[in-house]
C-alpha positions in Angstrom: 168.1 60.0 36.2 165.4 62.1 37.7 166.0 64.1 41.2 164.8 62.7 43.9 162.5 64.5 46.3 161.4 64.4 49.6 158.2 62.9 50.1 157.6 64.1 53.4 158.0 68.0 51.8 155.9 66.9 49.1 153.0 65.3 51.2 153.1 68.3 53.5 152.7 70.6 50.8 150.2 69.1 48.9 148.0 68.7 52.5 148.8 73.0 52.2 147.7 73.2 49.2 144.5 71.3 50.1 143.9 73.6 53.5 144.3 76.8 51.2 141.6 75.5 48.5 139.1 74.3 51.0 139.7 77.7 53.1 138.8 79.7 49.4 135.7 77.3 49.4 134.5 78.5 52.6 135.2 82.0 52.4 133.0 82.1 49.5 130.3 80.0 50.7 129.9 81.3 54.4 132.1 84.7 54.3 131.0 88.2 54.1 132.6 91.8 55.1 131.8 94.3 57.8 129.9 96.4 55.5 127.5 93.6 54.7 127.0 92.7 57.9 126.5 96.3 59.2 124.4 96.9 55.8 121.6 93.7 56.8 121.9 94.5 60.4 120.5 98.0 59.4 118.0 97.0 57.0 116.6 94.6 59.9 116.3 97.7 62.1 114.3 99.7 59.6 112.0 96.7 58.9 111.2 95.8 62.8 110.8 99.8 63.2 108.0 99.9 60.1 106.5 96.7 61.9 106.7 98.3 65.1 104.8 101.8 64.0 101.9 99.8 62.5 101.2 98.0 65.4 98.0 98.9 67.0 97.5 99.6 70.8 94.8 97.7 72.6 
């Protein structure tokens, strides 16, 4: 005969396991790192300051 097991352990476990996969999801669809962020944040800078210095003055 087969052991029994605790279905509340394995319920919980299995809603863990579901948590942890659907974090993974959403760290690769919506995460990114400092440097990334640092990194677009300066290339938005240089662009508005090349936009900036070709603007004409009425």
């Amino acid at each position: 005969m087969a052991e029994p097991i605790n279905l509340n352990k394995a319920r919980k476990a299995k809603a863990r396991a579901d948590k942890a996969q659907q974090a993974s999801e959403n760290r690769a669809k919506f995460g990114r790192t400092k440097a990334q962020k640092q990194a677009e944040a300066t290339e938005q800078e240089k662009l508005r300051k090349a936009i900036e210095a070709k603007k004409r003055e009425r």
